[in-house]
C-alpha positions as CSV (number, residue, x, y, z in Angstrom):
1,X,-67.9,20.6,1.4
2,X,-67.9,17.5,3.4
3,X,-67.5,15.1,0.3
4,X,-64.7,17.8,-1.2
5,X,-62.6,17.2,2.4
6,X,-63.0,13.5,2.4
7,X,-61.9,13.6,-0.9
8,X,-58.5,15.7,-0.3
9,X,-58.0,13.4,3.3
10,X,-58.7,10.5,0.8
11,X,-56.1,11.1,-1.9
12,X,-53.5,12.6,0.7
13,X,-53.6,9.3,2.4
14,X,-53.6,7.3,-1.0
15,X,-50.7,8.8,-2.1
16,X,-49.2,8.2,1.3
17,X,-49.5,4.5,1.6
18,X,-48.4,4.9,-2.5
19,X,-45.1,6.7,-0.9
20,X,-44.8,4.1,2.0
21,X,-45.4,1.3,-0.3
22,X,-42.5,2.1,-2.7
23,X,-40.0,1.8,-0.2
24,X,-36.7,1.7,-2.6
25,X,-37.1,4.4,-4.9
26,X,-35.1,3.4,-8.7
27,X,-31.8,5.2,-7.5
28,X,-31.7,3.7,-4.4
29,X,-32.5,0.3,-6.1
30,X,-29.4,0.6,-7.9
31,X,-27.2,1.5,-5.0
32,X,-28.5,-1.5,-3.5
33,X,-28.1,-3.9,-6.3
34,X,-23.9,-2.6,-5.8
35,X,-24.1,-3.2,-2.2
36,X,-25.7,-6.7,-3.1
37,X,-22.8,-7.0,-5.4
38,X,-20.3,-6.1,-3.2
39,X,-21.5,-8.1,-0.3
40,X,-21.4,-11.4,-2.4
41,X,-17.9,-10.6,-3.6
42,X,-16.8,-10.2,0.0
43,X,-18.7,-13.4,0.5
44,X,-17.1,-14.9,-1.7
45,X,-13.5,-13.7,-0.5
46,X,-14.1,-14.9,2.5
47,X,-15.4,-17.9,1.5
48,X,-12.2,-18.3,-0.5
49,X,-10.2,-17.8,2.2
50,X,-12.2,-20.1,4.7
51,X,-11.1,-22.9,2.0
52,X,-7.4,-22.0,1.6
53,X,-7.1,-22.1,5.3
54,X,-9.0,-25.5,5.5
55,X,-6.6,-26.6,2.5
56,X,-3.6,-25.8,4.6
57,X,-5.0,-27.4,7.7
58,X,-5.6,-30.6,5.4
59,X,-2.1,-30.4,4.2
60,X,-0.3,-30.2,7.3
61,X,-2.2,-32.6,9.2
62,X,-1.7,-35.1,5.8
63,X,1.9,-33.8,6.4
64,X,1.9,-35.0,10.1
65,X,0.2,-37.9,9.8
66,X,2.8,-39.0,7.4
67,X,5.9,-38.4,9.8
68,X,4.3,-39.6,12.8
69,X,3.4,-42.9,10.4
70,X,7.0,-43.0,9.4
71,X,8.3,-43.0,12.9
72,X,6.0,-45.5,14.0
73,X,7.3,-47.8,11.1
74,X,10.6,-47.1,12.2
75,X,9.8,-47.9,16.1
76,X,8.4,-51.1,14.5
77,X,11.3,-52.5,12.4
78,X,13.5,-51.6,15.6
79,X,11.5,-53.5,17.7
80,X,11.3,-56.4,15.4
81,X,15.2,-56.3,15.1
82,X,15.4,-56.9,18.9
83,X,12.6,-59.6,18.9
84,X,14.7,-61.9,16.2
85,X,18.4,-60.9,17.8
86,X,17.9,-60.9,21.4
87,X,17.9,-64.6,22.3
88,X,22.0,-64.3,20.9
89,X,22.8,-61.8,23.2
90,X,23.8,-62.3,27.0
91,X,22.1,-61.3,30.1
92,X,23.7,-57.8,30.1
93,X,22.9,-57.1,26.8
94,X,19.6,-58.7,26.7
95,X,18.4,-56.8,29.7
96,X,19.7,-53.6,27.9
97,X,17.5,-54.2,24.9
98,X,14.3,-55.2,27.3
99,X,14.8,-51.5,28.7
100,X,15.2,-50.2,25.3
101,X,12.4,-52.2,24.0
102,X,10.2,-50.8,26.1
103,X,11.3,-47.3,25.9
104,X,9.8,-47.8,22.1
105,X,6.8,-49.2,23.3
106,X,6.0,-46.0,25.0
107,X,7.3,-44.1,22.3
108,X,5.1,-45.2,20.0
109,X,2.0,-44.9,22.5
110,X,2.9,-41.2,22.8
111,X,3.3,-41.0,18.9
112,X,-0.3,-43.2,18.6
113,X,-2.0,-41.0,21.0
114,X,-0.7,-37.7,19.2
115,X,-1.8,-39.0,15.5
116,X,-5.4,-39.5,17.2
117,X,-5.0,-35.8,19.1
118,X,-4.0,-34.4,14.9
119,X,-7.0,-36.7,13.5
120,X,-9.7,-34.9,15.7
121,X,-8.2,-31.4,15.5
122,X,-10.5,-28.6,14.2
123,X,-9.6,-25.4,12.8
124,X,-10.4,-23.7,16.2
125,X,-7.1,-25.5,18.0
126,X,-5.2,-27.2,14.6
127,X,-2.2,-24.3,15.5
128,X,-2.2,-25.5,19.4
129,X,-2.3,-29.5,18.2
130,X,0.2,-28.6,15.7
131,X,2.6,-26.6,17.5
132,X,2.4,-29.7,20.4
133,X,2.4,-32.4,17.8
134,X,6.1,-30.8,16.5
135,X,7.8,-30.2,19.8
136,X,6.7,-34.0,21.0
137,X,7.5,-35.5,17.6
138,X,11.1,-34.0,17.9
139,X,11.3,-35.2,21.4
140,X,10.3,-38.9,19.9
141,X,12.4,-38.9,16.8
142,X,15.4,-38.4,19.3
143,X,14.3,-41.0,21.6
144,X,14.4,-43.3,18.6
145,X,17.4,-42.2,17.3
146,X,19.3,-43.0,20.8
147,X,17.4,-46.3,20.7
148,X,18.9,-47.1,17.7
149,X,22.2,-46.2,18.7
150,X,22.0,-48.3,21.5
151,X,20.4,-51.7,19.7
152,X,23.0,-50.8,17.0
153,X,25.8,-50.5,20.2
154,X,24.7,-54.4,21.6
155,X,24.7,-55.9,17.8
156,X,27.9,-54.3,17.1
157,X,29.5,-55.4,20.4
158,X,28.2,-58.9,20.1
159,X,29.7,-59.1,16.6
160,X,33.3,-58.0,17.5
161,X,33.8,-60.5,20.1
């Protein structure tokens, strides 16, 4: 009797470990395999979407890089307009164009220190730097726009007389 009970608590706890062992019975496997499926399609997705958004990021900052690089350029060939036509002018004008030489200078420290600011952007704060980057590089463009006007307004003076 003692042999026939061991025998019964033997195979009841066989087939329980066999139970335990097979965790994911086949139907279960297959749901699994869909979930497995769909989780690496929605990896994917995302994924996908993690690279569009870093394209975009890419493209404006290229994008903003390449306005800020224009006005700088611009700054430049107004500065070196002054430098070769200043010694012609007189005092008034020449102190005029100091002020307005200057007033590039800074512009283009402010447009320098932006580009850097744009450069080290990450996707966590590229719509803060971006949004700031605009409004400033509006607030240059029509600092060097009335800069021009006014090395334009000396020259044009100095050549009607």
């Amino acid at each position: 009797m003692k042999t026939i009970s061991k025998f019964w608590t033997l195979s009841i706890v066989g087939f329980m470990m066999l139970f335990a062992v097979q965790c994911d019975p086949p139907s279960e496997r297959a749901d699994n395999e869909d979930l497995n499926t769909d989780y690496e399609e929605v990896g994917d997705e995302v994924n996908d979407e993690i690279g569009d958004a870093g394209d975009e990021i890419a493209r404006e900052r290229d994008e903003l890089r390449n306005d800020i690089n224009e006005a700088m350029a611009d700054i430049d060939s107004k500065l070196e307009r002054i430098d070769n036509e200043i010694e012609e002018e007189s005092a008034e004008a020449k102190a005029n164009l100091d002020k307005t030489r200057e007033d590039l200078k800074m512009e283009k420290q402010k447009l320098e220190k932006r580009l850097e600011k744009v450069e080290a952007a990450g996707e966590s704060n590229w719509e803060e730097i971006k949004h700031e980057t605009e409004l400033a590089f509006e607030d240059v463009e029509a600092k060097i726009q009335k800069a021009g006007e006014e090395i334009e307004e000396v020259f044009d003076d100095d050549n009607n007389r």
